[in-house]
N, C-alpha and C positions, 0 to 999 in steps of 0.2 A: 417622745418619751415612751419608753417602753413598758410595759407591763408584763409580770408573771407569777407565777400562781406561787403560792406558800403553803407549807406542810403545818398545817396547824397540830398534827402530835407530835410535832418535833422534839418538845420541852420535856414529853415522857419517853424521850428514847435515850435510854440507858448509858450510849456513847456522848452525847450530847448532854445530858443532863450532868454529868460531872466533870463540866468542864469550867476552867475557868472564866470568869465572865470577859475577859479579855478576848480568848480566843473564840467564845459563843459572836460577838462585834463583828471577830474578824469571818467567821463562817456567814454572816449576811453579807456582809463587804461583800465575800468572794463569789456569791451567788448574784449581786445585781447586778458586778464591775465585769462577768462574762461577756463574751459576748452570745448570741444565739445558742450556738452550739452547745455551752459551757463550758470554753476554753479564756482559761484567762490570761494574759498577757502582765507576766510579772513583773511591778517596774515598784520598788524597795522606797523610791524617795517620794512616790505621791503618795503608797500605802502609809507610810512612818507619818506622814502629813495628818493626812485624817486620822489615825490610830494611835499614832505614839510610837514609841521605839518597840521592833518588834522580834523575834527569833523566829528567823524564817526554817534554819533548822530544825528547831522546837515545832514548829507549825508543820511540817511535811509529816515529822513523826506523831504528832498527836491526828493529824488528819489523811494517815495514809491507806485506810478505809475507803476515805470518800474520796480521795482523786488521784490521778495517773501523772508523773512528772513527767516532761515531754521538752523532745530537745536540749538537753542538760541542764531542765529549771526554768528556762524562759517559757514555756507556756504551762498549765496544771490544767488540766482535764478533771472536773466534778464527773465521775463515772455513771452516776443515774440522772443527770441532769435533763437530755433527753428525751429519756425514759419517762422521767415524772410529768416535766411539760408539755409533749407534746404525744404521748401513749405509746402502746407496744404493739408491733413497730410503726413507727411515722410512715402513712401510707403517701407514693407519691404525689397522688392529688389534692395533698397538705397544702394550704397557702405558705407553709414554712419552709416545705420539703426543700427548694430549687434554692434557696436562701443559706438553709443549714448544710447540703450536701454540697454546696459552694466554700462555704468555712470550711469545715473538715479539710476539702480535697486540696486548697492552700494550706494545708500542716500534713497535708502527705496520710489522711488519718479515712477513714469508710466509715457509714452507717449499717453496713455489709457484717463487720467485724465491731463495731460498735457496743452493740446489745451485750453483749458477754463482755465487760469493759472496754478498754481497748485493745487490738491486735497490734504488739508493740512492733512484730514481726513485720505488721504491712508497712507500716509508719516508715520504715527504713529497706523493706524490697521495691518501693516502689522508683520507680526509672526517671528519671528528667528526661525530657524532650531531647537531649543533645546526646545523653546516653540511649535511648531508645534508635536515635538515628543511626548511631555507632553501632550497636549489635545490629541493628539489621545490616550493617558493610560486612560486617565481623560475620553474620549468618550466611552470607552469599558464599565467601571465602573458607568456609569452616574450620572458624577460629573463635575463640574462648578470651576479652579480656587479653587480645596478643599473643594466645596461647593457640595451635593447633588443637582441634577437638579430637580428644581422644578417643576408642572405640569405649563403650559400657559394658558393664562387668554382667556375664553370661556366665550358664553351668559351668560352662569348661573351666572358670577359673577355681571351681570347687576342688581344687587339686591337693591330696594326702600332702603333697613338700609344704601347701600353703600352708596347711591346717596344725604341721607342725611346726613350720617359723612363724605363725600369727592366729594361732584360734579365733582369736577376737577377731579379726577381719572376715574369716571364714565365716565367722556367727554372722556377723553385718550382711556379709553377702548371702549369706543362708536365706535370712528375715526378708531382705530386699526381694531376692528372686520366688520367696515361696509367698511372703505375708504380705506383700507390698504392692500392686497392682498396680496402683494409683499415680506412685513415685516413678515404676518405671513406665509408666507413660509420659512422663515427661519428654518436652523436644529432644532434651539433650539429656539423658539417662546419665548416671555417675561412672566413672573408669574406679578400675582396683587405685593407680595411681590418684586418683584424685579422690578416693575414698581413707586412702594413707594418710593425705593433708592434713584431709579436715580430725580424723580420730589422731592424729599427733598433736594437730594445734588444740582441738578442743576436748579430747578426751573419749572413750568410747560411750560413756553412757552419756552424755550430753546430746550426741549425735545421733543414738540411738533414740532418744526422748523425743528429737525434732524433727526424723525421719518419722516417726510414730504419730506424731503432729502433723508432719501434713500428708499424710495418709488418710487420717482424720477427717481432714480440710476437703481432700478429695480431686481431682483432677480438676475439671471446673473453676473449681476457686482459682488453683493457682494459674490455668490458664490466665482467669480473670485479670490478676493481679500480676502479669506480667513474670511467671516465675517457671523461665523456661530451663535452668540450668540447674539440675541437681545439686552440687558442692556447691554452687556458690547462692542457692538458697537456704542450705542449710549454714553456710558459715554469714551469709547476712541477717539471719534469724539469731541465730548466735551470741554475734553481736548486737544487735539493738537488746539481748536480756542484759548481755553485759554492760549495758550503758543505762538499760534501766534499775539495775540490779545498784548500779552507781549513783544513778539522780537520786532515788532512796534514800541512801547512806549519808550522801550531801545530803 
C-alpha cells in the first residue's frame, strides 16, 4: 500500500473550495488512483463504479488547472503532483527517482520538461527504437523521412525577388539567420523549401512562436531529446499543441 502526503489547505483554496462536492470525491479519487508519477490511466467503468455516473467532459473543464490531457484522454497528468510529493526538483539520489523517471519515460513524457507542467512537445518528438534505427540509415544516406536533404537557408537566399513574392518567408529567414543560433545549429538546419511547408501547413506566426521556443530550449535540450531536424521539429511540436489543444476541448 502506498502512502502520500495531503495538502491540508486544500479546503481554503479558492478553486477547490467551490466546487461541487461530487467533483471535490472525484479530485482525491484522482490523486490516490495515480500512479507514482501522477499520471492516471482513465478507465470510465471502474471510476462510475466507485463514484457514480460521471461527466468526464465536465471534469477535464472544471479541472483543467490542475492536469495535462495526454494521449487523446487515456492518461491525465496532475501537473504539480511531483512537485508536491517528492520537492523541487526530485534529486537523483531519491529513492523515487529510478521509479518515477521510469513511468514518465513509458508515456514518452521527462522530469527535464516536467517542472514547468508538461512539454506536450517532447511527449510526441520523442523516436521509437525502430524510428531512431531508421534515421540513422536515412542519416548515412542523407535523406529526410524518404526525402533527400536539402541544403539550409543561408544569407544568399535573402534575395530582393524573395522579399517581394514572400516578406513573410524573408522575415523567417531574417530571425533564423540573425536571432536564432541555437536552431541553426541544428544537425539538419531548415531549407527555404522546407520552411514553405511548414508556414503553409501551419501558418506564419505559429512557426514563428515554435521556432522562438526552441531557441528558448537551447541546443542541448534538443540535442538531448533527439531533435535533429528542423521542419520536422517544428511541425511535430505543432502537432502534439494541436492534439492537446483537442484533448481540451473533448
Amino acid at each position: 500500500m502506498s502512502k502520500r502526503l495531503s495538502d491540508t489547505e486544500i479546503w481554503k483554496k479558492p478553486w477547490f473550495f467551490d466546487l461541487p462536492d461530487k467533483y471535490k470525491l472525484f479530485w482525491f479519487y484522482l490523486l490516490s488512483d495515480c500512479d507514482a508519477a501522477g499520471v492516471w490511466t482513465m478507465n470510465t467503468k471502474i471510476t462510475k463504479a466507485y463514484l457514480g455516473e460521471i461527466d468526464f467532459d465536465k471534469i477535464i473543464e472544471v479541472f483543467k488547472d490542475q492536469i495535462t490531457i495526454l494521449n487523446g484522454g487515456n492518461y491525465w497528468l496532475i501537473n504539480d503532483f511531483i512537485k508536491f510529493q517528492y520537492g523541487y526538483p526530485i534529486k537523483e539520489t531519491a529513492p523515487m527517482f529510478k521509479r518515477i523517471d521510469t513511468l514518465l519515460k513509458q508515456r514518452n513524457l521527462s522530469l527535464d520538461t516536467l517542472y514547468n507542467t508538461v512539454s506536450i512537445e517532447y511527449q510526441y518528438s520523442i523516436d521509437t527504437v525502430k524510428d531512431k534505427e531508421e534515421d540513422k540509415e536515412e542519416d548515412k544516406k542523407g535523406i529526410v523521412k524518404g526525402k533527400k536533404q536539402e541544403p539550409p537557408i543561408t544569407v544568399d537566399d535573402l534575395t530582393d525577388k524573395l522579399k517581394a513574392e514572400s516578406y513573410t518567408i524573408y522575415s523567417i529567414i531574417s530571425m533564423l539567420l540573425d536571432s536564432c543560433p541555437e536552431v541553426m545549429s541544428m544537425k539538419y538546419p531548415i531549407s527555404i523549401n522546407q520552411l514553405n511547408d511548414v508556414v503553409r501547413k501551419w501558418g506564419a506566426k505559429e512557426v514563428i512562436a515554435v521556432i522562438k521556443s526552441m531557441e528558448n530550449k537551447g541546443i542541448d535540450y534538443l540535442k538531448k531529446h533527439n531533435c535533429n531536424y528542423t521542419f520536422l521539429t517544428i511541425d511535430s511540436w505543432l502537432n502534439a499543441d494541436k492534439r492537446r489543444r483537442e484533448s481540451n476541448v473533448r
